[in-house]
C-alpha positions in Angstrom: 110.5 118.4 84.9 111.5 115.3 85.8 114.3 113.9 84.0 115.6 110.3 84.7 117.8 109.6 81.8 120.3 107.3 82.2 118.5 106.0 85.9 117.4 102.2 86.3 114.1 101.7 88.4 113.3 98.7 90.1 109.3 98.7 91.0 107.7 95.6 93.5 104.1 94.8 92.1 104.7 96.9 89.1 102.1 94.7 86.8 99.3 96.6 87.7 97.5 99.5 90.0 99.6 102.1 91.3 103.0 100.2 90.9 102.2 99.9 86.7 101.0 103.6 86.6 104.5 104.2 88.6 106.5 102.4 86.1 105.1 103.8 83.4 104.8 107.4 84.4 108.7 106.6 85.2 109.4 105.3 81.7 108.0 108.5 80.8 110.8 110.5 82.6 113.3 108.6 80.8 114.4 105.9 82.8 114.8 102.1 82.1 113.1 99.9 84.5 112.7 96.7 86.0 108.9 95.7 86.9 108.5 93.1 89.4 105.6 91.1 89.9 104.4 87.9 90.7 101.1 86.0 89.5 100.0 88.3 86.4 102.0 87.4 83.7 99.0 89.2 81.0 98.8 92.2 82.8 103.0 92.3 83.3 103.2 91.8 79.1 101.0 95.0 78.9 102.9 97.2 81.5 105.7 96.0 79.3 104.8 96.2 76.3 104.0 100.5 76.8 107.1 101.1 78.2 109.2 99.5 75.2 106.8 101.3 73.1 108.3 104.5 75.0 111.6 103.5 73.9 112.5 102.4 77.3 113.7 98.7 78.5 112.0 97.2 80.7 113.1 93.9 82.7 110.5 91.0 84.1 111.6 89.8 87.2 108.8 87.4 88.4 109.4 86.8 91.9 107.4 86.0 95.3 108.3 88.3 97.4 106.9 86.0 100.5 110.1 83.8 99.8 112.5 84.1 101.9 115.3 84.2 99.3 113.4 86.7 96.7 115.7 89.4 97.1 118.2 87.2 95.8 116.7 86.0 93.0 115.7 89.5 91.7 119.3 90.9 92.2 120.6 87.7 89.9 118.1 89.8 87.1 119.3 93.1 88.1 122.3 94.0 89.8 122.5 97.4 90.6 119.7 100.0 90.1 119.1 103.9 90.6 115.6 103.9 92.0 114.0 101.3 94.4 110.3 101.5 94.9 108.7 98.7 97.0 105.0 98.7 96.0 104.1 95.6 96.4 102.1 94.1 99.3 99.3 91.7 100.3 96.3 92.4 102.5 93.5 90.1 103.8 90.2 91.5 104.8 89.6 90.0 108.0 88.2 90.5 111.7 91.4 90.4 114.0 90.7 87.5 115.8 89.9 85.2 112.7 93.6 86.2 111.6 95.8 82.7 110.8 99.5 82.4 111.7 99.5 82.1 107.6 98.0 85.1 107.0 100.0 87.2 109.6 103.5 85.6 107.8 102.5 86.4 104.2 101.4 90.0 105.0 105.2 90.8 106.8 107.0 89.1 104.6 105.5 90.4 101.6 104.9 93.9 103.1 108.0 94.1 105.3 110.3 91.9 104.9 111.2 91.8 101.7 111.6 95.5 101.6 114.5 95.3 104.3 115.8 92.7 102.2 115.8 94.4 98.9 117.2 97.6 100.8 120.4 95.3 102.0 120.5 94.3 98.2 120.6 97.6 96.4 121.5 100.6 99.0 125.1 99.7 98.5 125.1 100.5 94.9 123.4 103.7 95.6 126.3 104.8 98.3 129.2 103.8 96.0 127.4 106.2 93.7 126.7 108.5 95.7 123.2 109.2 94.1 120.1 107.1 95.0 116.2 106.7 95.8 114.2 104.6 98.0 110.7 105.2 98.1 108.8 102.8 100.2 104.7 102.6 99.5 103.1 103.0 102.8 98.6 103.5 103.1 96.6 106.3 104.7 96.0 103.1 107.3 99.3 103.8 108.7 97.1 106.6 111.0 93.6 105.3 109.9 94.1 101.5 110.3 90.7 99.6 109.1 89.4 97.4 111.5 89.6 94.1 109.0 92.9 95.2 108.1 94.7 94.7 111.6 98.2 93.4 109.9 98.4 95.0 106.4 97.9 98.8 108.7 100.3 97.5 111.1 103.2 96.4 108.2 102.9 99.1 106.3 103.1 101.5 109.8 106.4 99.4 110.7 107.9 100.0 106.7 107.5 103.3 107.4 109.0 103.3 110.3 112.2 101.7 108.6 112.3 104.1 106.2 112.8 106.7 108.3 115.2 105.2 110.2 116.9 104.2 107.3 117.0 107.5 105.8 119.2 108.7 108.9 121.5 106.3 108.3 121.5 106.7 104.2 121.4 110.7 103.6 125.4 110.9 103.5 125.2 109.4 100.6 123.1 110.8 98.7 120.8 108.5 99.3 117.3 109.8 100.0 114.8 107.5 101.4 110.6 108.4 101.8 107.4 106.7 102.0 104.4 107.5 100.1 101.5 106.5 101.9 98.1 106.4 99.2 94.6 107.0 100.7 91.4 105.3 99.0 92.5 104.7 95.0 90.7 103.1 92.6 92.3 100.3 91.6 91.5 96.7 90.9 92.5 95.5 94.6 89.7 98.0 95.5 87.6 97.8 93.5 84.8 94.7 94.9 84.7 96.5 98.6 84.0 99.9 96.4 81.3 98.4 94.3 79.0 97.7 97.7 77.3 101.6 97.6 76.8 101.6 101.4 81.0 100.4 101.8 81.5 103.8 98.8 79.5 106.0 100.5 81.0 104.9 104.1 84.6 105.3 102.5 83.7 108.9 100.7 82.3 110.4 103.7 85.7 109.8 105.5 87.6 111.7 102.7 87.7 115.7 103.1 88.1 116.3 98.9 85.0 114.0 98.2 86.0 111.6 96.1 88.3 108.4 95.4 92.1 109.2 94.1 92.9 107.7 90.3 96.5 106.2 90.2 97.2 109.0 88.8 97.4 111.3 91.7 100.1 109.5 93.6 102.4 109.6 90.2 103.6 113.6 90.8 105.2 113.2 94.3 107.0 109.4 93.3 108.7 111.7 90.5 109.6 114.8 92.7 111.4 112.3 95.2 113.2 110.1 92.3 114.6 113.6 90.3 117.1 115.9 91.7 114.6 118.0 91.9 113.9 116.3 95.2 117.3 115.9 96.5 116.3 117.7 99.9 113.3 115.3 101.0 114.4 112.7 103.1 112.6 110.8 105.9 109.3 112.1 104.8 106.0 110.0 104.7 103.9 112.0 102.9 100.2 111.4 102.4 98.3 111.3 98.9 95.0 110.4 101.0 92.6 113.7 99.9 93.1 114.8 103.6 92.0 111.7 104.8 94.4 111.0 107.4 93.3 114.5 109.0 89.9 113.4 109.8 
């Protein structure tokens, strides 16, 4: 059972996809959360509007996390929080050598960046306290990069990377720090390249269980590591890809 009363979450992208079925599912546990997102202000109201109606509070913090100061201007919202779970991220679907300077920035800084800064912003909290949880969101493309995906697979194989490294440096504190890395979910990011039936059927026959994951299926292990029950798991990057990274 997970129980996070009392705990504040802090959740990057958390208007919609996996990062609102996070929060949510989070909510659910008990905890109070901060959602941050940055150009979906309807879908934001609804994320928000469940988890008040959970009896939780829940905190907009609309931020770009390409900005080089955004980690600032989401700790002036929320100083000190429980949970940190860096969702968000930006991919382009592109062949590698039609890849702009642009494009390559906005994909670190969003996917990267911004996590090392929100770490420096938060982690200390979480050592005074001696209690804490930073779950990065990594992609089964960490090990099975698409080929039109060259920096999105390389950002999130680099996060990963810092998490680990990170959770070394953090576990005597009781600080525990993993990655979840998603396969093929259906979400709404997905859901154009999904709808071409030669792209679904390309994309199913690389996936061992057979079919797509919901959001859903990533929400058990993100409550495992955020509950005491998971107090031993650190360093991990565990894979909610339907085998997919075995193939």
């Amino acid at each position: 059972m997970c129980n996070l009363n009392g705990k504040t979450v802090l959740i990057t992208g958390a208007s919609r996809g996996i990062g609102r079925e996070f929060a949510i599912g989070l909510a659910k546990c008990g905890a109070d959360l901060a959602i941050n997102y940055f150009n979906m202000d309807k879908n934001a109201e609804e994320t928000k509007n469940t988890i008040n109606s959970l009896g939780r509070k829940c905190t907009f913090i609309k931020t770009d996390l390409r900005d080089e100061d955004c980690a600032e201007k989401i700790f002036e919202k929320v100083k000190g929080v429980d949970i940190l779970v860096l969702n968000a991220s930006i991919q382009y679907r592109k062949s590698w050598d039609k890849i702009t300077v642009s494009e390559f920035n906005e994909q670190i800084n969003c996917n990267l960046r911004a996590s090392m800064l929100l770490i420096q912003k938060y982690a200390p909290h979480m050592k005074q306290k001696k209690w804490g949880r930073i779950i990065t969101v990594g992609s089964v493309q960490e090990i099975k990069p698409h080929p039109d995906m060259l920096v999105y697979s390389a950002s999130k194989a680099a996060q990963t990377l810092m998490a680990k490294s990170l959770a070394l440096q953090l576990a005597g504190f009781g600080v525990t720090v993993n990655n979840i890395a998603p396969g093929v979910i259906l979400t709404d990011r997905n859901t154009e390249a999904l709808s071409d039936e030669e792209y679904y059927k390309k994309a199913i026959s690389k996936i061992p269980v057979g079919y797509c994951g919901q959001t859903s299926d990533c929400l058990g292990i993100l409550k495992l590591l955020c509950s005491d029950e998971g107090k031993y798991i650190t360093g991990q990057n565990i894979f909610v890809d339907g085998g997919m990274g075995m193939q």
